[in-house]
N, C-alpha and C positions, 0 to 999 in steps of 0.2 A: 472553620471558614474555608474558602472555596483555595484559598491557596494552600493550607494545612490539609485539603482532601487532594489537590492535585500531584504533591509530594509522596502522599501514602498510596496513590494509584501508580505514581512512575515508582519508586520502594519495590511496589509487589508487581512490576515489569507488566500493568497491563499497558499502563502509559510512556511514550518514551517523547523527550525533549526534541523541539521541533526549531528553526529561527530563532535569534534571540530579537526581540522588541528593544525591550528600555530596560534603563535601570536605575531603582528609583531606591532612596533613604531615608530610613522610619528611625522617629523616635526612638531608644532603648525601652523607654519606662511606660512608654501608655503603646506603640505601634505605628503611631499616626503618621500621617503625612506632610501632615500642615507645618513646613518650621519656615523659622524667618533666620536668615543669612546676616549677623552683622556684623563691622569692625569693631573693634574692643585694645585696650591698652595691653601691650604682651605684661605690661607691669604691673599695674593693679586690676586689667580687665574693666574699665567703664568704658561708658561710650563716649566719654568729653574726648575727641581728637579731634586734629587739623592738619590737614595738609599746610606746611609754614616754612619758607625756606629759610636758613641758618647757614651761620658763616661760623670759620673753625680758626680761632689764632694763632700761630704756631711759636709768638713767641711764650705765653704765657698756658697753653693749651685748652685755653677756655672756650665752649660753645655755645649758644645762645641763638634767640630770634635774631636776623637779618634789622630789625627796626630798631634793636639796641644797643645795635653799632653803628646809626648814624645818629651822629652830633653835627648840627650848622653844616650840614653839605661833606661834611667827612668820614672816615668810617674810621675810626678808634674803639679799642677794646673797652669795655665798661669794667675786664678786671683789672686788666695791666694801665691801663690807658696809652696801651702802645697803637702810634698811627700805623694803618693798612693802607701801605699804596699800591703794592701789585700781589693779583691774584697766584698764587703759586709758590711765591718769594716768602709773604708777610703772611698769607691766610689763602683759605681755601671754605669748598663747598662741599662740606659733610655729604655721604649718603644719606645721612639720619635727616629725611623730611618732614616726617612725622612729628606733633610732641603732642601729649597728652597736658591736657587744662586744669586735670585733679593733682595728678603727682610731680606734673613738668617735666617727664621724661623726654627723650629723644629718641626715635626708634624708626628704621628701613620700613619695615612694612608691620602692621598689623593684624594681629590673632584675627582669627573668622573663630564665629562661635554660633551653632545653632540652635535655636531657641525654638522647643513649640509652644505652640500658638492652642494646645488643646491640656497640656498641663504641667506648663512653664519651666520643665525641664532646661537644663541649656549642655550642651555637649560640643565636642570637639568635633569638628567632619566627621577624623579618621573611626570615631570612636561609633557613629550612627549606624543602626541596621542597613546592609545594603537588599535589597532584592531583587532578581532578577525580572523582569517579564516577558514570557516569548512563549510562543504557539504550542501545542502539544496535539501529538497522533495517536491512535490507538497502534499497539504496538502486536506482534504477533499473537499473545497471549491475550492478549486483551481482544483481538479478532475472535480467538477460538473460546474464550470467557461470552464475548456476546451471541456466538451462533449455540453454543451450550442453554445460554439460558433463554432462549424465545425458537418458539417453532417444530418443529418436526425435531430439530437436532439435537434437541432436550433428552430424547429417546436416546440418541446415540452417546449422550455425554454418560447421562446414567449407568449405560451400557462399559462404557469403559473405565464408569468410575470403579467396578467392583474388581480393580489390578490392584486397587489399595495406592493411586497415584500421588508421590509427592507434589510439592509447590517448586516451582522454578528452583528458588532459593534458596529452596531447604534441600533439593536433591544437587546444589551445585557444592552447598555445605557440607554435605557428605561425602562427594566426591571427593573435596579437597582432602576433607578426612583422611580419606583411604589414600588420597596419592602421598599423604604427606606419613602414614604409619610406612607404605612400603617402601618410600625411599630411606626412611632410618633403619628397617628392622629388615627391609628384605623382605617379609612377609606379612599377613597370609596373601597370596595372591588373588587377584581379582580379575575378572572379565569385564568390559561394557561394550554392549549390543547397542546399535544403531539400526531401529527400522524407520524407512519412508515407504509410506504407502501412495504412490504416485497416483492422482486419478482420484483418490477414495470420495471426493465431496462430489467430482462429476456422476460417477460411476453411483452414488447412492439417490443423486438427482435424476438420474437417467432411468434407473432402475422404480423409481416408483418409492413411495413409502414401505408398504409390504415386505417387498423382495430387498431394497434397502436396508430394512431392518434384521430382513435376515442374512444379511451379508455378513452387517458389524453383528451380530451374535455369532455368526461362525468362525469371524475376525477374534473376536473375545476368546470364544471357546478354547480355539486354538493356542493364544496366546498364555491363558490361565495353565492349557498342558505343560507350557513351557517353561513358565513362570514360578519357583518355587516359594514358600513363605520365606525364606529369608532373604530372597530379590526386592531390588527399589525399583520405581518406576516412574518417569514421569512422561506425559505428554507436553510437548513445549510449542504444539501447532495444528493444525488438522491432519495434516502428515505425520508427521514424526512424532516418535515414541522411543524414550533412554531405556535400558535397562540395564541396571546394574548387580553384576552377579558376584557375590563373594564364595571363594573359594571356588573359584573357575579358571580353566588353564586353559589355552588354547586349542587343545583336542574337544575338552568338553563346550566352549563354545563355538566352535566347528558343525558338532555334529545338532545342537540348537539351530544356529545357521541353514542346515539341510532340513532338518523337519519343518522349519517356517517355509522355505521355498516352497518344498514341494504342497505343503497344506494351502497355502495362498494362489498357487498356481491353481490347484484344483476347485478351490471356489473362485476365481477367476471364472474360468471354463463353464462352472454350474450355472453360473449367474449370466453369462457371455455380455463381461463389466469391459473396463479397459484395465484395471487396478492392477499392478503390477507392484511389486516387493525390489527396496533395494537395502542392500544391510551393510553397514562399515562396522569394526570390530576393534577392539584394542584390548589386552593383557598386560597385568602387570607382573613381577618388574620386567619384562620380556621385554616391552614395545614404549616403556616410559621413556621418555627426552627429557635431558636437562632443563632444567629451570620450567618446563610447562605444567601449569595450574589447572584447573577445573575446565576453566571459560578458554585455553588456548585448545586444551584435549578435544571440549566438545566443536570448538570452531573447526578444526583440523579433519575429524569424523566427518563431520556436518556436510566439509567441501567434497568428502566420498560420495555421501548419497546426494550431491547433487542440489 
């Protein structure tokens, strides 16, 4: 259903939660919406109630309907038959307003119970599906999901699918992995690259299809040099691109660093694009902080390039 697709859309981060609307509560057993709202005895649960006001004896402690404590204009106890003349002194007015007609209880307030109306279920509020409703936007990923799959840019997504790119999720999963083996063990150490390609959607618009396409192939090409088989990589935008390098220490991601420059710069130039390269870096355990996980590391990179 269109709520069970909207969850598995925001899940795989093309979607992200927008405004909240309403919030409405479903049946447990069929889903539905349709319940009816009633009062019920907290003691045996029917609907025989009454709003009834009652009076409380204090010498004998018995309580009862208000109408069977008056006799001939008086008000005497029907157990004690002790007379009530002053409110406070002799008797008093229960909280308990309530009584039920099946059991003759006395009771402050009354259970709510809701009942659907589609298959008779009956439940407690607390107990009802809640659901939320509120807007949803296409989220970064789910931007660069829809320019991939219609148009010209279909060519470019192809083009970058062959780094072998993870899913958002799966490469923040792996992250953690790795931050979480080398703060117990110390090792093996890892690098993760941070590329934005500033410009790259103007710069392939501006350029033409043709000359475009052969940009990001030389954009690829280059990156495939860099790229070994045992690197992860994921794209998380039209810009940016993770890459993550096991067994990498900050000399060896350095000198990655310098061959993307100067290779980017130079098709830059061939193309006369605006594209421009910016690259944040981190090593571990060299450059790990306390207590930071997948999503603080990559948020922290992220504010380098900008």
């Amino acid at each position: 259903n269109a709520f069970a697709w909207l969850q598995l859309m925001t899940q795989q981060g093309w979607l992200e939660e927008a405004e909240l609307l309403d919030r409405v509560r479903l049946c447990v057993g069929c889903g539905s919406g349709r319940l009816n709202y009633v009062d019920v005895c907290p003691e045996c649960q029917t609907l025989e109630i009454a709003r009834q006001p009652s009076l409380h004896c204090f010498t004998c402690g018995h309580v009862g309907p208000q109408e069977h404590f008056l006799k001939d204009g008086l008000l005497l106890c029907p157990n004690c038959l002790s007379r009530l003349r002053h409110i406070g002194s002799d008797y008093d007015r229960p909280l308990e307003n309530y009584r039920c007609r099946s059991c003759q209880s006395f009771f402050v307030d009354a259970d709510i119970e809701a009942r659907c109306l589609d298959c008779g279920l009956a439940h407690a509020p607390d107990k009802l599906r809640v659901r939320e409703v509120r807007n949803y936007r296409l989220a970064e990923a789910g931007r660069l999901r829809c320019r991939q799959g219609y148009g010209s840019n279909a060519v470019e997504a192809n083009q970058f699918s062959q780094l072998n790119l993870l899913t958002r999720k799966a490469f923040h999963e792996l992250l953690n992995w790795q931050l979480q083996q080398v703060r117990r063990y110390k090792q093996p150490a890892f690098s993760l690259l941070g590329l934005r390609f500033v410009n790259l959607a103007a710069t392939i618009s501006e350029l033409g299809e043709l000359r475009g396409h052969a940009l990001v192939d030389g954009l690829v090409e280059h990156l495939q040099e860099a790229v070994r088989d045992t690197d992860r990589c994921s794209r998380v935008s039209e810009e940016i691109l993770w890459i993550m390098m096991p067994h990498t220490d900050a000399s060896g991601v350095a000198v990655v660093r310098q061959r993307l420059a100067q290779n980017v710069e130079r098709l830059a130039s061939e193309h006369i694009g605006r594209l421009q390269l910016r690259q944040a870096s981190f090593t571990a355990p060299d450059d790990l902080l306390e207590q930071e996980d997948a999503a603080l590391l990559l948020a922290r990179l992220g504010g380098e390039l900008g």
